[in-house]
C-alpha positions as a LaTeX table, in Angstrom:
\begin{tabular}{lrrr}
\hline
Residue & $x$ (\AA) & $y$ (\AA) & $z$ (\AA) \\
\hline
Unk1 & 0.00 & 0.00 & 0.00 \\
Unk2 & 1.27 & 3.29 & $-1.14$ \\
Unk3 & 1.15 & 6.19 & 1.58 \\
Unk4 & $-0.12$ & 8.81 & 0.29 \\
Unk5 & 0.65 & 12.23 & $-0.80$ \\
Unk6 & 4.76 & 11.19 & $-0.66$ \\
Unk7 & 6.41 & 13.64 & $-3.15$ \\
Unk8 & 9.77 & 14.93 & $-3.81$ \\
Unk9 & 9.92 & 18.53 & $-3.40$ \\
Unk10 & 12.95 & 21.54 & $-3.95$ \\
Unk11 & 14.84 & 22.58 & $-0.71$ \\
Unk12 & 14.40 & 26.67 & $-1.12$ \\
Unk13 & 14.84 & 28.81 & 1.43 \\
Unk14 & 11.30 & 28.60 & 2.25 \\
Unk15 & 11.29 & 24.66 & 3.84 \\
Unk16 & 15.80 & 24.59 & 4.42 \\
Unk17 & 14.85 & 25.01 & 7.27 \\
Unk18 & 12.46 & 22.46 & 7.99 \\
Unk19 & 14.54 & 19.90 & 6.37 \\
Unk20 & 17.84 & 20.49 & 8.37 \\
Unk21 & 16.10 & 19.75 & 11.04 \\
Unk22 & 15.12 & 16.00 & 10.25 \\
Unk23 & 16.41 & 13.55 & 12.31 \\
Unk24 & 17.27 & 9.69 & 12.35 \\
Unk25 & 17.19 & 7.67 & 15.27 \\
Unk26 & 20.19 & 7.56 & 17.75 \\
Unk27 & 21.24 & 4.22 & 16.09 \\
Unk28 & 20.87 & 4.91 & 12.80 \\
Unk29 & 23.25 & 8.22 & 12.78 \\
Unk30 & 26.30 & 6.20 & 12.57 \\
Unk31 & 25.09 & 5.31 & 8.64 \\
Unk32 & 23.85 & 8.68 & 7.37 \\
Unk33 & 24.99 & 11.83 & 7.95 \\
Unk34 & 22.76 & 14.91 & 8.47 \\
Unk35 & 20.40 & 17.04 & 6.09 \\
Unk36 & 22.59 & 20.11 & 6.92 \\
Unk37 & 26.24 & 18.01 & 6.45 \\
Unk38 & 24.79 & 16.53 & 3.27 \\
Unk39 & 24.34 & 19.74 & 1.65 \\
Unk40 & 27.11 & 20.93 & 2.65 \\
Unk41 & 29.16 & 18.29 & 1.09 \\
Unk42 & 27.19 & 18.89 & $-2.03$ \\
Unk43 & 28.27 & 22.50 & $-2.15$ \\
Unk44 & 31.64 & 21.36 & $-1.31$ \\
Unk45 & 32.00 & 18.91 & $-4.22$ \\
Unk46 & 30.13 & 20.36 & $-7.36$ \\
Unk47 & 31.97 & 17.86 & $-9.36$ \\
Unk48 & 29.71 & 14.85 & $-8.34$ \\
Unk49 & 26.98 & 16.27 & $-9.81$ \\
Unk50 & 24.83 & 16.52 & $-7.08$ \\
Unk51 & 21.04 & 16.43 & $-6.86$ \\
Unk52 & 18.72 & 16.38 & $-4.25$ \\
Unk53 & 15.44 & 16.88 & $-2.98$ \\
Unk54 & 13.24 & 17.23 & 0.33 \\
Unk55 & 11.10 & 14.33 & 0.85 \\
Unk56 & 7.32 & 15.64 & 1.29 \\
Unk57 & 4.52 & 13.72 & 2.98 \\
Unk58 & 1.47 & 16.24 & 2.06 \\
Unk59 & 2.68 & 19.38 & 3.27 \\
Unk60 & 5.58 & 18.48 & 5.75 \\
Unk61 & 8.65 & 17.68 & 4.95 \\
Unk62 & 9.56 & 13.77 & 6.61 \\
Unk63 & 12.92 & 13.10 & 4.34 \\
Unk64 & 15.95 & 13.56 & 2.29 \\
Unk65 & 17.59 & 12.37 & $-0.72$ \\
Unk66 & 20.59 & 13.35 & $-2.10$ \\
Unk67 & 22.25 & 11.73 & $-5.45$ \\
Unk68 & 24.98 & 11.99 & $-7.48$ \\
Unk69 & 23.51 & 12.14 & $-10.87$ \\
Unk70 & 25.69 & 11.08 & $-13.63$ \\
Unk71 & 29.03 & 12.70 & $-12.51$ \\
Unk72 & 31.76 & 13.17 & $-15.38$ \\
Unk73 & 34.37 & 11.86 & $-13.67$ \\
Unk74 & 35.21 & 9.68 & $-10.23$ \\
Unk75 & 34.35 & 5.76 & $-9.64$ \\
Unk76 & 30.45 & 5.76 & $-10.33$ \\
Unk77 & 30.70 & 8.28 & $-13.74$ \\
Unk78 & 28.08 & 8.42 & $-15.98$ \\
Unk79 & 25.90 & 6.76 & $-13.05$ \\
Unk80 & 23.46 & 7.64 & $-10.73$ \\
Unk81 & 24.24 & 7.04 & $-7.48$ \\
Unk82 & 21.99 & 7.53 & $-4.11$ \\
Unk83 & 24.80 & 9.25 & $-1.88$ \\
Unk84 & 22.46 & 10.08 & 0.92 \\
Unk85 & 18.60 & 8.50 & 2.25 \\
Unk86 & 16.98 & 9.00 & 5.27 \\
Unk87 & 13.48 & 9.46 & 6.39 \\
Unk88 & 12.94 & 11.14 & 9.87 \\
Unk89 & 12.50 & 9.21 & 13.00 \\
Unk90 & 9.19 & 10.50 & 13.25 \\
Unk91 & 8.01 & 9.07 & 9.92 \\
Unk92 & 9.85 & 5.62 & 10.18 \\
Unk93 & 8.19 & 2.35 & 9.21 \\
Unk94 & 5.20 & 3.85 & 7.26 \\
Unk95 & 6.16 & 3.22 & 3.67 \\
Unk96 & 7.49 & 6.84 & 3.12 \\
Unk97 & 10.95 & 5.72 & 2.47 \\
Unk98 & 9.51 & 2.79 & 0.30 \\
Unk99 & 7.43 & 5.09 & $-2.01$ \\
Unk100 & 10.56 & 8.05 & $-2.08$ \\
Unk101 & 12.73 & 5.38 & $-3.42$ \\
Unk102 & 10.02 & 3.94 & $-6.01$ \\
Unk103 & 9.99 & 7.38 & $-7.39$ \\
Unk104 & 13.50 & 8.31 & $-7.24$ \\
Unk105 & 14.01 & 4.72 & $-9.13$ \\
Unk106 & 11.29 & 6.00 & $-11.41$ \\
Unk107 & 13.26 & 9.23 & $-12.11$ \\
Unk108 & 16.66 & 7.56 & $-12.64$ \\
Unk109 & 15.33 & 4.83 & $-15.03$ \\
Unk110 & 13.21 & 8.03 & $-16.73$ \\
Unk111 & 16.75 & 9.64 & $-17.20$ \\
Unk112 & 18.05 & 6.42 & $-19.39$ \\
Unk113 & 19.71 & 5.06 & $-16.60$ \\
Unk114 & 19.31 & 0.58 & $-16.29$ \\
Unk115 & 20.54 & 1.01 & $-12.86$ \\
Unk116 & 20.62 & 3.24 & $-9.41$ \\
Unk117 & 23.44 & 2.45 & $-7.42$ \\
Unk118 & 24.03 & 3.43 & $-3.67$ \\
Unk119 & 26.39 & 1.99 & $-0.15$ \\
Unk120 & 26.10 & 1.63 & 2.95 \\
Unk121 & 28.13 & 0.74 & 6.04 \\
Unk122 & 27.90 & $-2.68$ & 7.19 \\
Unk123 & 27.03 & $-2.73$ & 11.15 \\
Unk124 & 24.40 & $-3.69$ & 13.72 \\
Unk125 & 21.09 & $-1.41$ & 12.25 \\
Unk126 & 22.27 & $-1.55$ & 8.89 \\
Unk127 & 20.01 & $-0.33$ & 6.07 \\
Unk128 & 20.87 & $-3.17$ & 3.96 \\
Unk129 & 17.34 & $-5.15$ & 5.10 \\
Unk130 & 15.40 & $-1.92$ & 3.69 \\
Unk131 & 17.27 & $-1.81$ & 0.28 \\
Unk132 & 17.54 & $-5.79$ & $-0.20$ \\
Unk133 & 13.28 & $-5.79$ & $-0.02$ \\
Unk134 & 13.73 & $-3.27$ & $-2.43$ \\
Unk135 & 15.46 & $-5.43$ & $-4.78$ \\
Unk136 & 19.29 & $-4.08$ & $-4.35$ \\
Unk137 & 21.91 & $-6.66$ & $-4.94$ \\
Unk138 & 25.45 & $-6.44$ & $-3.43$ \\
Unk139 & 27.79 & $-5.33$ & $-6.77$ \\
Unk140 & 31.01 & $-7.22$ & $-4.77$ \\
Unk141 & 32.62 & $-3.81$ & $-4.68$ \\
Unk142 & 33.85 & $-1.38$ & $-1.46$ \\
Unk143 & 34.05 & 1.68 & $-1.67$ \\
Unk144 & 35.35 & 3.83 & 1.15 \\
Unk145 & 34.92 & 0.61 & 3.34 \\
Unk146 & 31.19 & 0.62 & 2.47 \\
Unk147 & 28.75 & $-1.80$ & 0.42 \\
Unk148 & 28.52 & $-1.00$ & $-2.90$ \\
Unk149 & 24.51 & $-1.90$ & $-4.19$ \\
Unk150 & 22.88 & $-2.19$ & $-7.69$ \\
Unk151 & 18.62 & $-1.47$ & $-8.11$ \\
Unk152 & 19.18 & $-2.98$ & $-12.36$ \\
Unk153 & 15.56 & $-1.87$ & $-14.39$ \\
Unk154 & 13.95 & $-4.28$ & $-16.51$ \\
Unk155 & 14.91 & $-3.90$ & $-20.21$ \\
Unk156 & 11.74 & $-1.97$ & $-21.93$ \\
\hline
\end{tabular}
């Protein structure tokens, strides 16, 4: 069951804001770093192509997703890669992250792409459970000590 009204939105100055101040749970900070240090890394490295978006359930914002969308150069070029996920605590095991991540997929595999790519760090609260129902496989690869996954699209 989809929830509804999930949507990606723009962070403007408007909702910043409102979106630097989501939070993950206590355990799960060790595997993604914060709204505000995400984009800070994405204005700190223009050359991975960065591109993300404010996760909106209605009218409030409950997550954020940050990708690297088909840098030029660097180990994942001409890919799209999902650098950063999280939904807040708050919002947590109600199919919000599920539906975000259909319709990032959806916007990837919209963009050409046959595959969205994305890591994590192995360790006791892992997300790998969350992206292994989504249908990520394990690519064999590390990088920067973490899990390397593939989402691959049906052929059309």
């Amino acid at each position: 069951m989809r929830p509804p009204g999930v949507h990606l939105r723009e962070i403007t100055n408007d909702n910043r804001d409102a979106v630097r101040a989501l939070r993950v749970r206590r355990d799960q900070k060790q595997f993604v770093a914060s709204v505000s240090t995400s984009l800070k890394e994405a204005a700190r490295t223009p050359e991975a192509n960065p591109w993300y978006r404010a996760v909106y359930r209605d009218d409030e914002p409950v997550g954020f997703v940050m990708l690297s969308w088909k840098p030029p150069a660097g180990p994942f070029q001409g890919r799209h890669f999902l650098w950063r996920f999280l939904v807040d605590k708050r919002y947590q095991k109600r199919g919000i992250g599920r539906e975000a991540l259909t319709q990032i997929a959806t916007l990837v595999r919209a963009d050409g792409a046959t595959e969205l790519l994305t890591s994590y760090e192995p360790g006791d609260g892992e997300p790998w459970p969350f992206y292994q129902k989504f249908g990520f496989e394990p690519t064999g690869e590390i990088d920067d000590g973490e899990i390397v996954l593939r989402l691959t699209f049906p052929t059309r």
